[in-house]
ZADREN-758872 format. One record per residue: x, y, z of N, C-alpha, C, O, CB in turn; residue in three letters. Coordinates in steps of 0.1 Angstrom, whole numbers, plus 5000, padded with zeros to 4 digits. Glycine has a CB too. Layout:
// residues N
XYZXYZXYZXYZXYZala;...
//
This chain:
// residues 89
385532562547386832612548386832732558385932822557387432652535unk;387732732566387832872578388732972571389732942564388632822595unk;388233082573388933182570390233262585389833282597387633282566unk;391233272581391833312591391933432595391733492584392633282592unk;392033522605391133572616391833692605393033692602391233552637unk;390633822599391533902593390833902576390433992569393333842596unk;390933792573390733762560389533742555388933642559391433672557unk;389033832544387533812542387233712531388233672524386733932538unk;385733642529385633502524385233572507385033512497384333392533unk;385333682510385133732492386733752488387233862492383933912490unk;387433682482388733772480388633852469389633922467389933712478unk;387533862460387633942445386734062450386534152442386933852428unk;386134072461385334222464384234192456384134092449386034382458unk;383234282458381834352455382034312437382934362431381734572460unk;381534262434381234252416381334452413381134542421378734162411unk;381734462397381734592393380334582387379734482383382934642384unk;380034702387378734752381379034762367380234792364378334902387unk;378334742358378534782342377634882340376734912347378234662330unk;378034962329377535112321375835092331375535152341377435102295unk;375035002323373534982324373134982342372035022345373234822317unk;373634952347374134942364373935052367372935102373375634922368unk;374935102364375535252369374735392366374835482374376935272363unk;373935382353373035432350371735402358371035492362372935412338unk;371535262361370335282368370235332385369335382392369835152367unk;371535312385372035332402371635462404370835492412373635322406unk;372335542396372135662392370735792392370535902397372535642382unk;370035682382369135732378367835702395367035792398368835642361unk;368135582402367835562414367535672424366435692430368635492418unk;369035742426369235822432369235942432369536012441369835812434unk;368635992416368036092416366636122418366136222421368436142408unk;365835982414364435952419364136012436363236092441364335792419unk;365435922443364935942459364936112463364236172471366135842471unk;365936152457366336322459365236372455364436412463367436392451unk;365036382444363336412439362436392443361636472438362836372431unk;362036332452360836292461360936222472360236132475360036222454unk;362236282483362136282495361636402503361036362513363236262499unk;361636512501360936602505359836572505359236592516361036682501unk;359136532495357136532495357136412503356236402511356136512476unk;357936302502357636172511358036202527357636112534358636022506unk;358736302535359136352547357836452550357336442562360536432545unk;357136552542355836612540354536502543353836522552355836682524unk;354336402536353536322535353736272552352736292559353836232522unk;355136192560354736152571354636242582354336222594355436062573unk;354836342577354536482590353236522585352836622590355636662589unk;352736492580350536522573350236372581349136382584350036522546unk;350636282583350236152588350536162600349536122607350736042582unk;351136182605351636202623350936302622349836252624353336232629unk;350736442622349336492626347836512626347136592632349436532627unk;347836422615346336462612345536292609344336272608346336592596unk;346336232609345636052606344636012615345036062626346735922609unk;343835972616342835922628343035802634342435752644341535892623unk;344235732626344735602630345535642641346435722639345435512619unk;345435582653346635612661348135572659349135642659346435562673unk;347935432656348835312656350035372643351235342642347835152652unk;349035482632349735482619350435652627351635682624348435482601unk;349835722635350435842640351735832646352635892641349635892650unk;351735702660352835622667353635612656354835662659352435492674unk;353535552642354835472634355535532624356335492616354535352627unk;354735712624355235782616356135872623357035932617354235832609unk;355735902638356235992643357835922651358835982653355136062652unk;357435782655358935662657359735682646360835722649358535492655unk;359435672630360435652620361235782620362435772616359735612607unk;360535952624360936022617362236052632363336112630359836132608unk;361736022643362636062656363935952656365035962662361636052671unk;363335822648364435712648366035742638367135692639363535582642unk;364935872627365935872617366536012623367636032617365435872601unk;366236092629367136252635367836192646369036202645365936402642unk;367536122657368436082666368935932664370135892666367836102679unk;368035872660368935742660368235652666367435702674370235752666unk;368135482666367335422673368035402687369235452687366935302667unk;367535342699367835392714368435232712367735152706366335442727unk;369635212718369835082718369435012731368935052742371235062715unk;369834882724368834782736370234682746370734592739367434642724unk;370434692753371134592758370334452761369134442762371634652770unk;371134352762370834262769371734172775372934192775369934222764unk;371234072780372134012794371833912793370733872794371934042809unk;373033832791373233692792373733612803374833652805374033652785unk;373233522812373633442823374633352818374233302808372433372829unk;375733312821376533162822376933122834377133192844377733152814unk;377033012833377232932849378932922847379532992838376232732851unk;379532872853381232842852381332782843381932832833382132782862unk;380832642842380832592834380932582819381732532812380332582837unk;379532682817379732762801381032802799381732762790378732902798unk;381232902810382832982806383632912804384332932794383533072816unk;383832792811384832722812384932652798385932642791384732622825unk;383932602795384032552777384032662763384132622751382432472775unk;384032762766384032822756385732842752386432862761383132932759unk;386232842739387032812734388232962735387933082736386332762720unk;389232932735390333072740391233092729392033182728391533052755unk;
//
């Protein structure tokens, strides 16, 4: 079945969370707060001091990927007239 342009194929939304859910969600998220600092510590002790290069490169990528952001990538597609001409309006 097509959805028309606008209209999403979930119409009842996201399921609700129950009590047990929401507690764990919770309880999740105070885990990561709790031990994002020592895990941000841990890949700045690995980007400078690892002997592995490869593991130095993927610690010091993740943490510049997450302050600025990843570098986007373009790319480029060729079509002949043709293509254009068939593609639907």
């Amino acid at each position: 079945m097509a959805w028309k342009k606008g209209q999403s194929g979930n119409r009842t939304g996201r399921p609700k969370l129950n009590e047990v859910e929401k507690q764990n969600v919770s309880y999740f998220k105070k885990q990561l707060k709790k031990y994002s600092v020592s895990a941000l510590e841990e890949l700045f002790e690995l980007m400078a001091n690892s002997v592995n290069q490869d593991i130095r490169y993927k610690c010091a990528t993740y943490i510049l990927d997450r302050c600025y952001g990843k570098v986007l990538q373009r790319t480029m597609q060729r079509k002949t007239e043709k293509e254009v001409t068939k593609l639907p309006v």
